[in-house]
Steps between C-alpha positions, in 0.01 A plus 500: 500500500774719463525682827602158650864605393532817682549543865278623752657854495364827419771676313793691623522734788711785646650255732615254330805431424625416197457137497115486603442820230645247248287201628224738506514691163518129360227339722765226605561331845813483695514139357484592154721838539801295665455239227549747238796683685655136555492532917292333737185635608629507847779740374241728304275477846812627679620814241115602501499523866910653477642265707686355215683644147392288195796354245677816337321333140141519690531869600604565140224316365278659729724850433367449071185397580364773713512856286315298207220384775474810645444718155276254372193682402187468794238278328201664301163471496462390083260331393468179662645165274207320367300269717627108444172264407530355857531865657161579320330184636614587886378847496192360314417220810593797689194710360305261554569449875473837554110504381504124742617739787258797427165320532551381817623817641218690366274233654688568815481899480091474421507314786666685752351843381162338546550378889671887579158651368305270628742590842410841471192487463464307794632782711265748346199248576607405827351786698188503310428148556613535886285809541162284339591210730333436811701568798416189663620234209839421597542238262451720247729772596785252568473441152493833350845541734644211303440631183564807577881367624512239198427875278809634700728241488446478118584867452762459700694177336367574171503871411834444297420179332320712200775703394815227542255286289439811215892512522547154456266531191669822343840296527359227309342725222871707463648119513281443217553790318809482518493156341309549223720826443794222446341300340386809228166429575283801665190298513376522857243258722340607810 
């Protein structure tokens, strides 16, 4: 994998210096900077930080190398280099665990929608069934409390559940999309 031989960084910024724009604009770390400027990393740690001057020969270096850096053009966004064989297979298992990860979900969201209606309309029985009950069954009132807190507690825990689940889902169909998009093929599963 080629990012494995670029550093951590993000690019340059307006307060670096000129020895971390250089490491930046080239994705190298102090280690690999101080080997290419012939000083220790300690001594590139130190001129970053300006407690130290690097050799006159480093600074010159580093003096060349910074005007070409800096009017390199940004990079575009051109067509994207053809997908490798083993690129094609990874966003092809990828697909595929996408429509693994759907099903579920969806099993989940029936789920849930189906215990908040059946949640509401517990509340909109409720004082129907309390009203036809006989004043003197207790046992039977205790219960209709119950479900009548069980219909609560569900709208209350579960009210949001739907829609993070539909957003779950719509990130796995533009995940898809955009997949088969790379992969120059627009045929879509649901």
């Amino acid at each position: 994998m080629a990012s494995q031989h670029f550093s951590h960084q993000r690019g340059p910024a307006p307060s670096h210096g000129i020895e971390q724009t250089v490491r930046a604009c080239l994705g190298l770390t102090q280690l690999e900077l101080a080997m290419l400027l012939n000083v220790s990393r300690g001594t590139l740690a130190m001129a970053e930080l300006g407690r130290r001057d690097l050799p006159p020969a480093a600074t010159a270096l580093l003096a060349q190398l910074l005007p070409t850096l800096l009017a390199a053009p940004p990079p575009t966004s051109a067509a994207p280099a053809p997908l490798t064989p083993e690129q094609r297979d990874e966003l092809d298992l990828r697909r595929q665990a996408i429509g693994l990860e759907e099903y579920p979900l969806r099993q989940q969201l029936k789920r849930v929608q189906t215990r908040l209606l059946q949640a509401r309309q517990r509340q909109l029985a409720e004082p129907v069934l309390r009203a036809a009950l006989p004043p003197t069954d207790t046992r039977a009132h205790r219960k209709l409390s119950r479900l009548a807190e069980d219909a609560e507690a569900c709208l209350r825990t579960e009210s949001a559940a739907p829609a993070l689940l539909e957003l779950r889902l719509r990130v796995l169909a533009f995940e898809r999309a955009e997949i088969n998009r790379l992969l120059g093929n627009e045929v879509t599963s649901s």
